[in-house]
Residue, then its C-alpha position, 0 to 999 in steps of 0.5 A: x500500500x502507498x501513497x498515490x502519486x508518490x514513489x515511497x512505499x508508506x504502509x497503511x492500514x486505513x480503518x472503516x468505522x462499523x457506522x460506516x459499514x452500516x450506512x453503505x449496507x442500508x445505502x445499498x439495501x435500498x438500491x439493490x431491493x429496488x432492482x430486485x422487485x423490478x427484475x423480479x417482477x420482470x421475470x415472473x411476468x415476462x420469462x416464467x409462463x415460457x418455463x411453463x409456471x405462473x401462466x395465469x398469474x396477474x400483474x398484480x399477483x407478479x407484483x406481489x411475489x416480487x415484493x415479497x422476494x425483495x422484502x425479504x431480502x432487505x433482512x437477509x441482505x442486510x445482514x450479510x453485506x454487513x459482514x461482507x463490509x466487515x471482513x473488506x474492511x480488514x483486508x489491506x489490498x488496493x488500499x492508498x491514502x493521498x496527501x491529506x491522510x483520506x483513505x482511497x481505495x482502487x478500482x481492482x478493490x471495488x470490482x473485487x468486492x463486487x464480484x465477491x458480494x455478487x456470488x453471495x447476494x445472487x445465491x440468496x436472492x435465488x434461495x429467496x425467489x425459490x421460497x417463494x415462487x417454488x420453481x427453481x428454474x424461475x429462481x436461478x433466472x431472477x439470481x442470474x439476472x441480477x449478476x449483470x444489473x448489481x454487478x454494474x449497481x455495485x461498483x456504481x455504489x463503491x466508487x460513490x462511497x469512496x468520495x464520502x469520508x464519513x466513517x473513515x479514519x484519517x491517516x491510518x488512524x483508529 
């Protein structure tokens, strides 16, 4: 780890605080569940009668499952990027601080952090669509699905994250 722009290697080990951590988890929660109902949504109306389910259901109906699956996860989500944000925020890689002691992260860390979370957010959201709609082919479409949209929502999220120092210890503070 070193200061970006600058040839010394100053070792560093920046602290995210757990307040931190809880406002990107709630931050994300609303951004993902959003994209969760509307894919889920999608997908029960659009691609499940061609799997041979939910043929008869109403818009209405559609609607009310991908509000449950997107409800649910707002708990088990939560939860689990909060740890997620936890064990990132012990890990030291692709980590700098600039001249003024901010701590900044690169984008490698942010598109690993996604990829990581994605693996784990995708599998939940199918184990929720799978409760909830009974079909698993149903299920892996709406957790499949989300690997492009939240791939592309998450690293959004963290390159935003990465300008706000709310949170952050200055200079490798604690």
């Amino acid at each position: 780890m070193a200061v970006r722009g600058n040839s010394a290697r100053t070792p560093v080990h920046a602290h995210e605080s757990r307040a931190r951590s809880l406002a990107k988890a709630i931050s994300w929660r609303f951004v993902g569940t959003l994209d969760t109902l509307i894919l889920s949504f999608l997908v029960l109306t659009f691609l499940a009668p061609l799997f041979g389910v939910r043929e008869t259901a109403t818009q209405a109906q559609n609607l009310h499952t991908a509000g449950y699956i997107a409800l649910a996860e707002v708990i088990t989500k939560t939860l689990l990027f909060f740890v997620h944000e936890r064990v990132w925020s012990r890990l030291g890689w692709a980590v700098w601080t600039d001249r003024r002691g901010r701590r900044i992260e690169g984008l490698r860390r942010s598109s690993s952090k996604a990829a990581s979370w994605r693996i784990v957010a995708s599998l939940d959201t199918a184990l929720l669509a799978l409760l909830f709609t009974g079909h698993l082919l149903t299920a892996v479409t709406i957790g499949g699905g989300e690997v492009a949209t939240k791939l592309l929502l998450y690293v959004f999220h963290e390159r935003v994250w990465d300008r706000i120092p709310y949170g952050r210890a200055r200079g490798g503070q604690t």
